[in-house]
C-alpha positions as CSV (number, residue, x, y, z in Angstrom):
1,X,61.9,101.9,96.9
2,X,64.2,99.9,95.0
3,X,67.7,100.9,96.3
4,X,66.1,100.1,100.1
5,X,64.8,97.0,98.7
6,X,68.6,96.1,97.4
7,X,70.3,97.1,100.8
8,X,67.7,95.0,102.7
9,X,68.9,92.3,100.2
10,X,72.6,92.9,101.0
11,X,72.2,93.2,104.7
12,X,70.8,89.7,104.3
13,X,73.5,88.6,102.3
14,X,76.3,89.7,104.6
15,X,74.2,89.2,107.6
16,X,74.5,93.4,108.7
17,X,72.1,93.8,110.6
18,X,71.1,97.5,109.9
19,X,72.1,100.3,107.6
20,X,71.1,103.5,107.2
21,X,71.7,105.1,103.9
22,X,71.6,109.0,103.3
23,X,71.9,111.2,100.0
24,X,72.4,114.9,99.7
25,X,72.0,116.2,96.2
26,X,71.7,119.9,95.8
27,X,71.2,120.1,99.2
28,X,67.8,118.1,99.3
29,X,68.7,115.0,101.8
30,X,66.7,111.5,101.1
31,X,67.5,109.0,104.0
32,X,66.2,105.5,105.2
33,X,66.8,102.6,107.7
34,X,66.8,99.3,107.1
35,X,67.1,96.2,109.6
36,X,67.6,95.9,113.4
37,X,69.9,98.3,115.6
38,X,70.6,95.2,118.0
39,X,69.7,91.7,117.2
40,X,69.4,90.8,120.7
41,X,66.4,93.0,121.1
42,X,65.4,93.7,117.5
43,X,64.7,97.4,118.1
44,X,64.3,98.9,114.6
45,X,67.2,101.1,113.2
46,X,65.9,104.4,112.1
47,X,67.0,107.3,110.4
48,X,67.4,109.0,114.0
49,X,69.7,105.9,114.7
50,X,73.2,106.9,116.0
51,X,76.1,104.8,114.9
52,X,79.8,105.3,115.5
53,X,81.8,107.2,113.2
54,X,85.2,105.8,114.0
55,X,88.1,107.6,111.7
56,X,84.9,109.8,110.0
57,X,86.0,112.2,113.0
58,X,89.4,112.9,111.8
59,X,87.2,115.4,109.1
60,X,85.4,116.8,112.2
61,X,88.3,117.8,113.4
62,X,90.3,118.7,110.7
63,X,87.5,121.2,110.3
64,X,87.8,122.8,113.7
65,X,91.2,123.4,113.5
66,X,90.8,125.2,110.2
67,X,88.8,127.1,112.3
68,X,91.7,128.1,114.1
69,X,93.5,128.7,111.1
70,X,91.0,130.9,109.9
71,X,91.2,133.2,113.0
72,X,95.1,133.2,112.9
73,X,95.1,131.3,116.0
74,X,97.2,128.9,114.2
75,X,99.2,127.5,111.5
76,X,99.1,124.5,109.5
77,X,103.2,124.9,108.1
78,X,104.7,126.5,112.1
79,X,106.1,124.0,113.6
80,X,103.8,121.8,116.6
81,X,106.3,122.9,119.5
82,X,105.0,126.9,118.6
83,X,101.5,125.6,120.3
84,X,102.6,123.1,122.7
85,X,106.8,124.0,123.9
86,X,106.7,120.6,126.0
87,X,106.3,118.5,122.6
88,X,108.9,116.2,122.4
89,X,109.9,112.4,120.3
90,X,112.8,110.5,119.8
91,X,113.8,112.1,116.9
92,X,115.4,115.3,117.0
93,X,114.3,116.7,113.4
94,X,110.6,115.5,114.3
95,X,110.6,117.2,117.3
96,X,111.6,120.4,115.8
97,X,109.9,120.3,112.4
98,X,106.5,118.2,112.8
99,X,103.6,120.1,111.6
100,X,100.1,120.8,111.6
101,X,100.0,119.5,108.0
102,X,101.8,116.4,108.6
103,X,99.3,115.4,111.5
104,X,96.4,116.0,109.0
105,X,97.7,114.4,106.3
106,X,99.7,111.3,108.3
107,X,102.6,111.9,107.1
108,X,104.6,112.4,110.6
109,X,105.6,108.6,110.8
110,X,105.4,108.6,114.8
111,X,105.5,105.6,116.5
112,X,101.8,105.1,118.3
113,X,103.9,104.2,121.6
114,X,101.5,106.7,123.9
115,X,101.1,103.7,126.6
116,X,98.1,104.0,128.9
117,X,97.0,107.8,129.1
118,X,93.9,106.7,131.1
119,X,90.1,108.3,130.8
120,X,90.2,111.5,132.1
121,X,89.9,114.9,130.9
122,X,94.0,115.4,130.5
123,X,94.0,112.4,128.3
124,X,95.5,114.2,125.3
125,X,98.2,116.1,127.3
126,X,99.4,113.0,129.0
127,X,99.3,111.1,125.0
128,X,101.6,113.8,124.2
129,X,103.8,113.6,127.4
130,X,104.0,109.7,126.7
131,X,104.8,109.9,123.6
132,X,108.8,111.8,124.8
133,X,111.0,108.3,123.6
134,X,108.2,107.5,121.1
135,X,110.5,105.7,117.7
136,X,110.1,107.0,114.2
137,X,108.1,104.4,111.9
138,X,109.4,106.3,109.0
139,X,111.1,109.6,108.6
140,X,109.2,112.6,109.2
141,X,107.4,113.1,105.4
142,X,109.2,110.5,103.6
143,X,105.6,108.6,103.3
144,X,102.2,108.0,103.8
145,X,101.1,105.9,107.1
146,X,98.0,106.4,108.9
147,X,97.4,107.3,112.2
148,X,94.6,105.7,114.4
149,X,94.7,107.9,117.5
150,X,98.2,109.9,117.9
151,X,98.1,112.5,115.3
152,X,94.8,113.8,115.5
153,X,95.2,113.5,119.6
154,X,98.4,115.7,119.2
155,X,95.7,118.4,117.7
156,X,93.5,117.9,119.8
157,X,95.8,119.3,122.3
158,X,97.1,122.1,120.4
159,X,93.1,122.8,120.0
160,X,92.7,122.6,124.1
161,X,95.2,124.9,125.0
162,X,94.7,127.7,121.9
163,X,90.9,127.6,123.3
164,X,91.5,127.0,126.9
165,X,88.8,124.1,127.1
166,X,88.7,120.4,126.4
167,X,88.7,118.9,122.7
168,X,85.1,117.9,123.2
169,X,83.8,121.0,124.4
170,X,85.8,122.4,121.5
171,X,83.9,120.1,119.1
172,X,80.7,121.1,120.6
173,X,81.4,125.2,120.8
174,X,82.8,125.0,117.1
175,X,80.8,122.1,115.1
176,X,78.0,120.9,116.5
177,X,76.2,123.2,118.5
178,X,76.6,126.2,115.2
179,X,75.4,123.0,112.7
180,X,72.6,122.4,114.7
181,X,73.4,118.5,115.3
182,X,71.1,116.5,117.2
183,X,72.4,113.4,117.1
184,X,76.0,113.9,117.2
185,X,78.3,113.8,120.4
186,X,82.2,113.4,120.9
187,X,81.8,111.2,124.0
188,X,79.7,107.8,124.7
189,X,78.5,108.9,128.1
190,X,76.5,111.8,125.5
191,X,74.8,109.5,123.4
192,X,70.9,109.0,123.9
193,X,71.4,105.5,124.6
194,X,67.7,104.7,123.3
195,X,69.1,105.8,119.6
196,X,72.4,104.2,120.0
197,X,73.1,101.2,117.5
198,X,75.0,98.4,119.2
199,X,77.8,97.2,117.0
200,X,78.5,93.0,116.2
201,X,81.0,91.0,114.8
202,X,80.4,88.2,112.5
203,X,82.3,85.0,112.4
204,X,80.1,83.1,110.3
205,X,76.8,83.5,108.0
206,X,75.4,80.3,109.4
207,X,75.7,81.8,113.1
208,X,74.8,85.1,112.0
209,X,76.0,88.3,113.9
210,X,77.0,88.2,117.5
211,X,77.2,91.4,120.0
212,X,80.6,93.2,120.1
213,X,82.7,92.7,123.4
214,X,84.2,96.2,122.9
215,X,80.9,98.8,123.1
216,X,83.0,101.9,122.2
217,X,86.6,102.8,121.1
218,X,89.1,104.0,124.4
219,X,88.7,107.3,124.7
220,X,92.5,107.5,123.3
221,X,90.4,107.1,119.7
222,X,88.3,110.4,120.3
223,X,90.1,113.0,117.8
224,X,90.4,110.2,115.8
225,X,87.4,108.6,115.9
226,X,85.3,109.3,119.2
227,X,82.0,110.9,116.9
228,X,79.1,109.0,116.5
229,X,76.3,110.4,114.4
230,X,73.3,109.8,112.3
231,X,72.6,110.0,108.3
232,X,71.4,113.3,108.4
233,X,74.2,114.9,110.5
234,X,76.9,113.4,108.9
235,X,75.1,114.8,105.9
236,X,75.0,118.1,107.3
237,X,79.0,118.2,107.4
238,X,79.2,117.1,103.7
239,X,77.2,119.9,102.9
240,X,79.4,122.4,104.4
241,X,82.3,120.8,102.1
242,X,80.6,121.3,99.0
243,X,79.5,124.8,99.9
244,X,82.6,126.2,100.9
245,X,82.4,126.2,104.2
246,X,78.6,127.3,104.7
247,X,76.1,125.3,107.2
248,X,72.5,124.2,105.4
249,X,71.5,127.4,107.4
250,X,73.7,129.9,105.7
251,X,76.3,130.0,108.8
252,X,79.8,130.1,107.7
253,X,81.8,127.6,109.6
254,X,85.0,127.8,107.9
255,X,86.3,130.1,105.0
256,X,86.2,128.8,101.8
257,X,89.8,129.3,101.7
258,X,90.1,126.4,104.0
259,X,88.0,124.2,102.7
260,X,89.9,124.8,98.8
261,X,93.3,123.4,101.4
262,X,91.4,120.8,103.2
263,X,90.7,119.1,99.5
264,X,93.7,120.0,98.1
265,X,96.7,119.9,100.5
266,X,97.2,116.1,99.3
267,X,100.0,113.4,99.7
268,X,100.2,110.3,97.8
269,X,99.1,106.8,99.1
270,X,101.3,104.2,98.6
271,X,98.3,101.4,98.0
272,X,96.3,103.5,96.0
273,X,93.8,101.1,95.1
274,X,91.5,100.6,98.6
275,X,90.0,104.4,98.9
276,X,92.3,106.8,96.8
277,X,95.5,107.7,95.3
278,X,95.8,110.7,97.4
279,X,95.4,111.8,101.1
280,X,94.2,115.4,101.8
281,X,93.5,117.1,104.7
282,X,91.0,114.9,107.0
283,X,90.2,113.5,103.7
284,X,90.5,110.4,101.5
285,X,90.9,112.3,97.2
286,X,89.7,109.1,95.1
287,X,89.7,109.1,91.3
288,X,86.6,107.6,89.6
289,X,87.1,107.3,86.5
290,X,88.6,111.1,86.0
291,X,86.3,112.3,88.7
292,X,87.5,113.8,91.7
293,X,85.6,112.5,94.8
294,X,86.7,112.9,98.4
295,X,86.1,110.2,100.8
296,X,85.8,110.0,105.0
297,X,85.5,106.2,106.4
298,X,85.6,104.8,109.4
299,X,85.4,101.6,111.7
300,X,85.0,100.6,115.1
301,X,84.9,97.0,117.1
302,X,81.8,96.2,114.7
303,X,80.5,99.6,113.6
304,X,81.5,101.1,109.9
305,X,80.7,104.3,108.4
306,X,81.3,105.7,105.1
307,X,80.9,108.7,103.3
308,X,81.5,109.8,99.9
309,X,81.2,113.5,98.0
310,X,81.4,114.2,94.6
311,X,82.0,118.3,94.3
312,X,81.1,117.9,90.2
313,X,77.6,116.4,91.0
314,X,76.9,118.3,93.9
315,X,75.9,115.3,95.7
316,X,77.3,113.6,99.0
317,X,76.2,110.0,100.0
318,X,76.9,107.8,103.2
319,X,76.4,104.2,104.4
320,X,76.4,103.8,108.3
321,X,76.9,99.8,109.7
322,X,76.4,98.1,112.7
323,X,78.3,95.0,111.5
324,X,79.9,93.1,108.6
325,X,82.7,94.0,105.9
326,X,83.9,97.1,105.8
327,X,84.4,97.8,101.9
328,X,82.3,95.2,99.9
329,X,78.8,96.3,101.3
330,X,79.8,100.0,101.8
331,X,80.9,99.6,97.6
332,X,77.8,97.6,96.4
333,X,75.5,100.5,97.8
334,X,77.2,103.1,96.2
335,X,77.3,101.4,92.5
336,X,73.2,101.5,93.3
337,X,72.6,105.0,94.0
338,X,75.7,106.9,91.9
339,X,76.3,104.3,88.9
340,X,80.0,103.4,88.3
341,X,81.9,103.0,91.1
342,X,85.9,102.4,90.7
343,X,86.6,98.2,91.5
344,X,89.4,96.9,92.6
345,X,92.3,96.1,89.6
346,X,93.0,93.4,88.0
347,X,95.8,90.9,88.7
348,X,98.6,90.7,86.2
349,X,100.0,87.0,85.2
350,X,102.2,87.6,83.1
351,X,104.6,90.1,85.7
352,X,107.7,88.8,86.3
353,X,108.9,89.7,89.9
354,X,112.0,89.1,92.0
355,X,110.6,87.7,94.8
356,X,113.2,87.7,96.9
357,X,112.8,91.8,97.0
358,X,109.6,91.4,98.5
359,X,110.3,88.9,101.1
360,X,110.7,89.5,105.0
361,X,108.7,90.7,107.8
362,X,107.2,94.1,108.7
363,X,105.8,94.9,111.8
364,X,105.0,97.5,114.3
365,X,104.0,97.2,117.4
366,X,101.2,94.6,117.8
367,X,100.9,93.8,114.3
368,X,103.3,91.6,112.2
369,X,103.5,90.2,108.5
370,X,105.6,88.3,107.1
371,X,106.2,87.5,103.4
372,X,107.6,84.8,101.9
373,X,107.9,83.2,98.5
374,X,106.7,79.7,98.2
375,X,105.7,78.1,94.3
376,X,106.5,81.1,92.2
377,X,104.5,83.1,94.1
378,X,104.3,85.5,97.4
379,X,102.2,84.8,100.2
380,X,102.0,87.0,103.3
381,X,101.1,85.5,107.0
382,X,99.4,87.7,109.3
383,X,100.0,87.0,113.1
384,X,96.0,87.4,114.6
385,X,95.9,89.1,118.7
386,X,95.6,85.8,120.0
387,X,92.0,87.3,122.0
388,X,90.9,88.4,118.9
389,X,91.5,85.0,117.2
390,X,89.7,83.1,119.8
391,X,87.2,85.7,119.6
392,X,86.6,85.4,115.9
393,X,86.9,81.4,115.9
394,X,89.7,82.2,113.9
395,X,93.6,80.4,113.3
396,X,96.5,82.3,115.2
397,X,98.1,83.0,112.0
398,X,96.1,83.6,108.7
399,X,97.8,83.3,105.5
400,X,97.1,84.6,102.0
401,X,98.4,84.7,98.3
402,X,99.6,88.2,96.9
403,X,98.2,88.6,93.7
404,X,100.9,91.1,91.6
405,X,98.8,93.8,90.1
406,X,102.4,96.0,89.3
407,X,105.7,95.8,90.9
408,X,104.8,97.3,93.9
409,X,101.0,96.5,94.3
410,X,99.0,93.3,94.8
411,X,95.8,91.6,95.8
412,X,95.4,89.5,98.9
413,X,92.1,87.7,98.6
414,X,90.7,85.7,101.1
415,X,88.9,82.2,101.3
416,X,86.4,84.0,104.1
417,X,83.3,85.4,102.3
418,X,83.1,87.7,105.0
419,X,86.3,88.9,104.7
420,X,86.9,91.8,102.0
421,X,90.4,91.4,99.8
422,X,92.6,93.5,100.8
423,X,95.5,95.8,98.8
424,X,98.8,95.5,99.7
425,X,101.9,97.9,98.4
426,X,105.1,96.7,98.9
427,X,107.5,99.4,98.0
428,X,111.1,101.5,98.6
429,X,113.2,99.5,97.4
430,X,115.9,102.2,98.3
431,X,118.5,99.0,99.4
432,X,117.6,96.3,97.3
433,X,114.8,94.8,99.8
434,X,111.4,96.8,99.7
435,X,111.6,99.0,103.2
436,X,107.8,99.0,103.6
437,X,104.4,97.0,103.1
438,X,101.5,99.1,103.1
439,X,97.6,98.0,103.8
440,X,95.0,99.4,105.3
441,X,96.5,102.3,105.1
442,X,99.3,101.9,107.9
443,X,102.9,101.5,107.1
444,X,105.2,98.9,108.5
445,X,108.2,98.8,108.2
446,X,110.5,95.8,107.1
447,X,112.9,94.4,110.3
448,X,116.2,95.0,109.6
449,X,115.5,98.4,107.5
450,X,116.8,101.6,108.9
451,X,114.6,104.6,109.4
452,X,117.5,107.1,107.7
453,X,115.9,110.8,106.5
454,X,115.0,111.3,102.6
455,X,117.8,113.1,102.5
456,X,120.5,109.8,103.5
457,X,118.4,107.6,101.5
């Protein structure tokens, strides 16, 4: 086959050391494996192979919660303090008006200041109960910044006490018990440990990949991005996107009606370049080339998964990792099996930027960058975890050049050919001095910038 023969290639080139590739086209799914699901024993990865669908889950369980909405149970536009009275932040007008629909669309701009809520099964009501002084990053639905665990843990919850069980009994009850899912579980202590790939880090080709320290994500993540899964599962919930809500069995899961808002409830990104230009429901909207195609990704301490569906074709496609960059490979794979695939823009030289607009540094809790002008040109510094650096055989502080695509967007390549470039918006310029930078998805704010409502600003 010559797309297996090309990802065998490109796991060689980025030393991954398994994929496994699925593609569901008029709801006929062709799958393969290629490479090793550990490289300290060599074990074969299969199609049967379980990897870890980090953020991927936020779809999962967007979808149950439409459930909910479907039986009137809830409400994606009531306010969060309907479901759960005890809900509580810092800010007054969060408190009162955060919604379903900003969780699932992350715009709700809470601080991820939940502290330590433990392991056990009251995990998610103790995140929200933590969470009582939590700061705004941004007011609530001036923009677009992702939430690793909070948002989709503040459903969870609402989900646990409108069903009177825990979220992963919830998952299993609503998802994957009625989809017939084998392979897929909520909760590491479920996974069939002889199908489970073992995720690695790579800090260089010539040492090849190494065994992640970190085997799964807290359970803090699990809303978020607890699932692991195989091709064929993950496959199974694409399908129920394209047909409106209906399993490969004929069982309706959600309405149609839901799955029309789950695509089309959408907020813009502010770096529109790395997935999409639009954030739906539990779902990345891309635009390739005046195609509509929704995306759901995620990432764990060395395990990727990625998963692409195009409702004009009919077709759904994902790449699950156990290693190596997140976007390139992930990219290179899809350009095989679907043709055109958007790149990444061009810079532009000939922009002329004040610099000093741009300038500063933005940082939330446990993450800081700071940009500065140097030559004519920007660069921004990123302050490494100083375990992770040593970890990664890596400097405490990496720096880069932005590359100005527009005035608000730019390219930060990197020198690592491991490392992916990244897109960077740097944007609001509401006082003179952008407010945010934007990458990866998550919003940080610039020190010194107020957090003032859209309405003050």
């Amino acid at each position: 086959m010559k797309i297996r023969d090309r990802v065998s290639a490109l796991l060689a080139e980025y030393g991954i050391p398994s994929a496994a590739v699925g593609v569901l086209r008029d709801g006929v799914i062709t799958e393969f494996a290629v490479g090793v699901k550990n490289v300290e024993t060599a074990e074969p990865a299969t199609t049967e192979t379980v990897y870890q669908c980090g953020s991927m889950t936020k779809t999962w369980t967007a979808l149950a919660f439409l459930q909910l909405v479907d039986e009137g149970k809830a409400d994606l536009d009531e306010p969060i303090r309907t479901y759960l009275p005890e809900f509580a932040v810092a800010d007054p007008e969060t408190t009162a008006k955060l919604t379903a629909r900003h969780l699932l669309n992350h715009t709700n701009g809470i601080e991820e200041a939940f502290g330590d809520p433990g392991e056990d099964d009251d995990i998610h009501e103790r995140m929200v109960e933590n969470i009582a002084v939590a700061p705004q990053v941004f007011p609530l639905g001036h923009t677009h910044g992702y939430s690793a665990a909070l948002g989709y843990a503040i459903l969870a919850r609402i989900m646990e006490v409108l069903d009177g069980k825990g979220w992963d009994d919830v998952m299993r009850d609503r998802l994957f018990t009625p989809l017939g899912l084998s392979g897929t579980n909520s909760r590491p202590g479920q996974v069939d440990e002889t199908r489970a790939a073992t995720g690695h880090l790579i800090r260089s080709l010539a040492e090849g990949p190494v065994v992640t320290p970190m085997d799964y994500l807290p359970r803090a993540f699990g809303p978020g991005g607890g699932i692991t899964s195989t091709v064929r599962d993950v496959l199974t919930l694409a399908q129920v996107l394209l047909d409106g809500g209906i399993a490969p069995d004929g069982t309706r899961i959600v309405s149609a009606r839901s799955v029309r808002e789950m695509m089309r409830s959408r907020v813009p990104i502010p770096d529109p370049y790395m997935f999409g230009p639009e954030w739906a429901l539990g779902l990345i909207v891309c635009d390739w080339h005046g195609e509509t195609v929704y995306a759901t990704d995620g990432s764990t301490i060395g395990q990727n998964a990625r998963l692409r569906i195009l409702p004009d074709a009919n077709t759904a496609v994902v790449v699950l990792t156990n290693g190596g960059p997140r976007e390139s490979f992930a990219r290179k794979v899809f350009r095989e099996i679907l043709g055109t695939v958007p790149e990444l823009p061009k810079p532009d030289p000939d922009l002329k930027l004040d610099l000093s607009r741009y300038e500063g540094v933005y940082e939330r809790p446990g993450t800081r960058y700071e940009v500065s002008a140097d030559g004519g040109a920007l660069h921004l510094t990123l302050d490494l975890d100083p375990m992770q650096a040593e970890f990664l055989g890596k400097p405490a502080r990496l720096r880069y050049e932005l590359l100005p695509v527009s005035p608000t967007h730019f390219l930060m390549p990197s020198a690592d050919p491991l490392e992916d470039t990244q897109t960077v918006a740097i944007y609001d310029f509401t006082d003179g001095a952008a407010r945010y930078l934007h990458t990866n998805c998550r919003v940080h704010p610039r020190r010194g910038s107020s957090i003032r409502t859209p309405a003050s600003t």
